[in-house]
C-alpha positions, 0 to 999 in steps of 0.5 A: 383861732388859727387853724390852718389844716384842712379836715380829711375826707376821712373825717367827713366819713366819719362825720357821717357815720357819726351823724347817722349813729347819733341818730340811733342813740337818739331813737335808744334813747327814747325807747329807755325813757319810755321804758323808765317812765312805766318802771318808774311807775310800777315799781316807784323806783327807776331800773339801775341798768336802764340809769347805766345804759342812759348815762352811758348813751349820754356820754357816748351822744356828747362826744359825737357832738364834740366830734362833729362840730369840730371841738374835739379830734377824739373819734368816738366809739366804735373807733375810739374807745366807749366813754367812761362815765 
């Protein structure tokens, strides 16, 4: 690959700010699963918002990643736009 831009310091702030809000949606994430597993439990059925909000942060996760390890130039959300699921 031939790729001769040198990233920005505005991309390494966004790197940054990315990596700390991953951080976040991980930790949402573990609180959901927990909340889904004794739904599941009590109810034998998962919460369907708790399956949107999950999909969503999944989605969102990915394209944090794609952002930072340089496969994609699509800011995620909240500069760019909430990922469609």
């Amino acid at each position: 690959m031939e790729n001769s831009r040198k990233p920005s310091l505005a991309r390494l702030a966004y790197m940054i700010l990315f990596l700390i809000i991953g951080r976040f949606v991980s930790v949402i994430v573990f609180f959901a699963a927990i909340f889904q597993f004794v739904y599941t439990w009590i109810y034998h059925q998962p919460n369907a918002q708790v399956l949107e909000l999950t999909a969503a942060l999944s989605e969102f996760a990915k394209e944090i990643i794609q952002f930072i390890a340089f496969n994609t130039e699509k800011i995620p959300w909240p500069i760019g736009e909430w990922p469609k699921t």
